[in-house]
N, C-alpha and C positions, 0 to 999 in steps of 0.2 A: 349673527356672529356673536360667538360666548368668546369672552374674554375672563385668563384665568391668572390669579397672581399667587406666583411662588416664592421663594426665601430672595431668586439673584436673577427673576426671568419674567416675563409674564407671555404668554400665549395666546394665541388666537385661534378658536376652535368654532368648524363652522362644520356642521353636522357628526358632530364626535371626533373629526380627523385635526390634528394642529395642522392647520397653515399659513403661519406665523410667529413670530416669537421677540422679542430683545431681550437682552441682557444686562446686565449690572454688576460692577464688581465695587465691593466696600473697602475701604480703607479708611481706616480713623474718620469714622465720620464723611468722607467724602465716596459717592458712590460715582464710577464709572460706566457710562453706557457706551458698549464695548462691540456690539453685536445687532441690528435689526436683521431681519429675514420675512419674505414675503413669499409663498409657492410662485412661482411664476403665472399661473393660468388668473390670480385675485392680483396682479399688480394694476395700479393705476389703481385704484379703488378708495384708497384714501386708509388701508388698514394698518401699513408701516407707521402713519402718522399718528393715527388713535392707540398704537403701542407704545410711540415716545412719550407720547401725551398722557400717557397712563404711566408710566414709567418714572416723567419728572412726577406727577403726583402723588405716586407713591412714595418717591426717595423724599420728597418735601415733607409729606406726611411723618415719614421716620424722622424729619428732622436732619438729614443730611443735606450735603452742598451737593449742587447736579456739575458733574461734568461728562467731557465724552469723547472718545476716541473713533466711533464709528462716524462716517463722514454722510451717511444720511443722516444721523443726531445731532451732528454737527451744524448740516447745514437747518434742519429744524429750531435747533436753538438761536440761530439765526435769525430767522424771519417770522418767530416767533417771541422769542425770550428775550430779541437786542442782542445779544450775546456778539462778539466777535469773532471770527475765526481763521480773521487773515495769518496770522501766528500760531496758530496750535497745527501739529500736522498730526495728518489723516492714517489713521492703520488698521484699518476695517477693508481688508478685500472683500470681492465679491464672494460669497461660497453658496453651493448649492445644499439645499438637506438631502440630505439621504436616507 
């Protein structure tokens, strides 16, 4: 698995094709992660997590604050970072790629 980092994404590419991805959006310094996606046939595999996980370290590396509105990230931040998130609510539906 190649993993690729863009300007607001990073990618998960496993034999040239993406199949996977999250997201980020910037705001003054604070980057939102907004989006995870896993093809369905690689779920359970542990790749969504090595995308957040690449994701807070990338936004940390730029020196912004991590937060996150996708509720896989959510719940990562969680049981990884302490984070809380009985109070933040969840707006990451589920979507398929296309």
């Amino acid at each position: 698995m190649e993993y690729i980092t863009y300007d607001n994404r990073i990618a998960a590419v496993d034999n040239g094709e993406e199949v996977g991805e999250v997201t980020f959006a910037e705001s003054e310094c604070t980057y939102t992660i907004n989006h995870t996606y896993v093809d369905d046939c690689l779920r359970g595999q542990g790749i969504a997590a090595e995308l957040v996980r690449r994701a807070v370290e990338e936004i940390e590396n730029r020196g912004g604050r991590v937060e996150a509105t996708c509720s896989y990230a959510l719940l990562w931040l969680a049981r990884n970072r302490g984070r809380n998130i009985e109070d933040t609510p969840i707006a990451c539906p589920i979507r398929t790629k296309n």
